[in-house]
Phi, psi and omega in degrees: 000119165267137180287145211232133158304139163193163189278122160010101191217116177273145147243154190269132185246344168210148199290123195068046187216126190220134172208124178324112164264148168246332183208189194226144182228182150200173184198124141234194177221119174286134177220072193301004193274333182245009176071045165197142210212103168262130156250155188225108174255126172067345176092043170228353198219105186211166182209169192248157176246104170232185168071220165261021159273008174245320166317322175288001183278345200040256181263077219270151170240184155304318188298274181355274215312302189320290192301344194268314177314303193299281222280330163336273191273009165079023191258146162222167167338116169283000000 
């Protein structure tokens, strides 16, 4: 995964725990068994895709993961 630029945002990454980012990296770990898609951002963060909220990504790409991330933490492109 190559990091991709976007502007500059401090976000909560835990509650009351925060860090400047300039650009975004991620991994994720698929578990289809149990219906759950954890990403792990930037290595400082991660949050889960489960249930039928995982059933709706269906066949996720990187653009999906990008796009699920930018909306998470409110971020946009640089």
């Amino acid at each position: 995964m190559t990091a991709i630029n976007i502007k500059p945002k401090t976000i909560e990454l835990a509650p009351a725990r925060t860090a400047q980012i300039s650009n975004l990296t991620w991994r994720t770990n698929d578990d289809s068994f149990a219906r759950k898609l954890t990403i792990i951002v930037n290595n400082l963060t991660a949050f889960q895709v489960t249930g039928t909220d995982y059933d709706a990504l269906g066949e996720w790409t990187d653009d999906t993961i990008e796009n699920l991330i930018l909306a998470k933490f409110g971020l946009e492109l640089a």
